[in-house]
Every structure is written in C-alpha cells, then in structure tokens.
N, C-alpha and C positions, 0 to 999 in steps of 0.2 A: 490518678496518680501521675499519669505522663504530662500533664497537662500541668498540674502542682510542678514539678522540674521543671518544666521547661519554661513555665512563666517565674519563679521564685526561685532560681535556683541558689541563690547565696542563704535565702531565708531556709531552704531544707538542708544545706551544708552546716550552717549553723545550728538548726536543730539538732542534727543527728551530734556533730561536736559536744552539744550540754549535755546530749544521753551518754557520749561515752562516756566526757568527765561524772555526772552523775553516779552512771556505773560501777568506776574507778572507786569513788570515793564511798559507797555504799561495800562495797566488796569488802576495802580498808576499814570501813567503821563493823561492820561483821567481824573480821580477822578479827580486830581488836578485842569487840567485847566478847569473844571464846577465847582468847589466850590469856590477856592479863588477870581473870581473877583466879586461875588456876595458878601465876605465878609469882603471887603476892611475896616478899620478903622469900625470895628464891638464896639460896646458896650462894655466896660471892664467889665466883671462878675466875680463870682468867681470860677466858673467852667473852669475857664480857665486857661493856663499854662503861663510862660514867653514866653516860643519860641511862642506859639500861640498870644498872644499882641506881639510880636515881628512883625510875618510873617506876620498876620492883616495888621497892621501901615507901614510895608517896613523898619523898623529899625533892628540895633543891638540887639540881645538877650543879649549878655555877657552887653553892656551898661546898658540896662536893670536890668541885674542882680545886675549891680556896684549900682545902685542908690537905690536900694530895700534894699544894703546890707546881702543880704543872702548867707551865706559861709558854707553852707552843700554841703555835697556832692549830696545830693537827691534833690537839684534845679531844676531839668530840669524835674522831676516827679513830685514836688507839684504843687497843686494847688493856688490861689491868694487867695483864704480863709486859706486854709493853712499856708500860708506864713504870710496873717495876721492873723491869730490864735496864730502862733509862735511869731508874734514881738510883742503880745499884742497890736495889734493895728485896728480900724476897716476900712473895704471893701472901705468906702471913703478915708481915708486918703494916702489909699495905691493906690487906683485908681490915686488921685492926685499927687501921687510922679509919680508914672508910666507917667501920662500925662506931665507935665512939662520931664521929659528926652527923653519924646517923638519930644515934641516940643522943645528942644533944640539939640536933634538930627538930626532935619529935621532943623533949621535954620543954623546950622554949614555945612549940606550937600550943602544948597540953594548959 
C-alpha cells in the first residue's frame, strides 16, 4: 500500500474521490426509494415546495408552476405559504389550483 501512494499518488486520490462520490450518491438513491413511495400523493401543506407537490403526485413541476402563476426566480425555493403569502391569497385556494392542474395533468397523461 506505501508503495501504491507513493508511486500513484493522484491515481489513489482520485480513486478514493469516485468512492466518496459513489457513496454520496448510493446513500441518496437508498434515501429515496424508502421515502417516496410511503409519500405518494401526500397532503398539500405549506411546508412544502412545488417540485415536492410535483414528485409527490408524479406530475410536471414547471405545469405546476404555469398554474400557480409564479414568475420569480426564487420558485423552486419558496414555500406554498409563501407563494401564497405573495399572491395574497390563502393555503386553500392555492391548494385547489394545485389540485385541479394536478388532475388535469394526470387525465391528459391517461
């Protein structure tokens, strides 16, 4: 092994670099498949983002976005309170826009 460093030492930096990214991204690919199918079509709060009602439901985020009307740049970081805070509008109303482009997402897929 001393011998591996001290002759190759940028080829064992770089290995060990793809094990961590490997790591990283196996970790992530685990997380995911234990959470999302426990949170399929999860309850619209307002803790939550677009892309997360998005990945929830199985639809479009950007559709999503189109029906909400929100044309910040910061969309993909606020919140659904948020976003209804900014339209002056409350947590149900926006719930039900979300819902209806949800369900007219999924019946144009079907």
């Amino acid at each position: 092994m001393k011998r591996l460093w001290s002759d190759h030492k940028l080829l064992v930096l770089s290995f060990l670099a793809a094990l961590m990214v490997t790591t990283v991204l196996f970790v992530r690919l685990i997380a995911d498949v234990a959470y999302w199918p426990q949170h399929q079509d999860e309850t619209i709060s307002g803790w939550m983002t677009v892309g997360y009602v998005a990945h929830s439901y199985g639809v479009d985020k950007d559709a999503l976005i189109l029906a909400l009307g929100v044309e910040t740049d910061l969309r993909r970081l606020l919140t659904l309170k948020a976003i209804a805070d900014g339209q002056d509008t409350t947590m149900v109303e926006l719930r039900n826009t979300l819902l209806n482009a949800i369900i007219d997402q999924r019946e144009t897929r079907d």
